[in-house]
Every structure is written in structure tokens, then in C-alpha cells.
C-alpha angles and dihedrals in degrees: 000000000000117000108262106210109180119182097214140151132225105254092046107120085176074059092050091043096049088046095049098056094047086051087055092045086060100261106142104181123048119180113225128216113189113197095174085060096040110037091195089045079066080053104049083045092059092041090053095038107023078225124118096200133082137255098066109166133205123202111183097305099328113101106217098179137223125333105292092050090056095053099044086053088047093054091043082057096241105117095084095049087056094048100047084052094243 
């Protein structure tokens, strides 16, 4: 399974959501990256993203983006495929 790296905080529900599908979909590990904790971690995210908000998530080397992102690839069936490596 490919590494799952997230930047989060620790009041994000859109962070606890996102966690919690890629939990369902059989990832075990998650790194967490918490920006509210590491100022220059934010900037490294936006660096990385372009993207202020959190989640940002990281699957192997492909940026999915935030939340919403995540779910929308899930329902267009794509997330396994990403996490399998495919």
C-alpha cells in the first residue's frame, strides 16, 4: 500500500473525516503533519500545494488535495487504485 502523508491540525473535522475514509478503505498508517503545532511545516504545505487549508493529503508522490478532493476520487472509484500503487 502506498504511504499516506496528511498536513492537519487538530481541530479539522474536514482532517478527521479524511482520515477516517482512508481508514475504511484499509490504510493503517497515516503521517501527520501538524501545521497548527510547526509554523514552517504551513509553509512547506503551501510550498508543496499552493493551498492554505488543511487537509492536504499526500498519497506516494500524487497530491490529492484536501477533503473534498479525497472523497470525490473515492466515489469516482479511483482511491484504491492510488493506494494499491496502480
Amino acid at each position: 500500500m502506498a504511504a499516506v502523508k496528511m498536513y492537519t491540525t487538530l481541530v479539522c473535522p474536514y482532517c478527521v473525516r479524511a482520515k477516517s475514509l482512508l481508514k475504511q478503505r484499509g490504510v493503517e498508517q497515516i503521517e501527520e503533519i501538524r501545521v497548527d503545532l510547526d509554523p514552517a511545516q504551513r509553509d512547506s504545505m503551501i510550498a508543496l500545494t499552493g493551498r492554505r487549508t488543511v487537509p492536504q493529503i499526500f498519497i506516494g508522490d500524487t497530491h490529492v488535495g484536501g477533503c473534498d478532493d479525497l472523497i470525490a476520487l473515492d466515489q469516482r472509484g479511483g482511491l484504491q487504485g492510488l493506494l494499491q500503487g496502480a
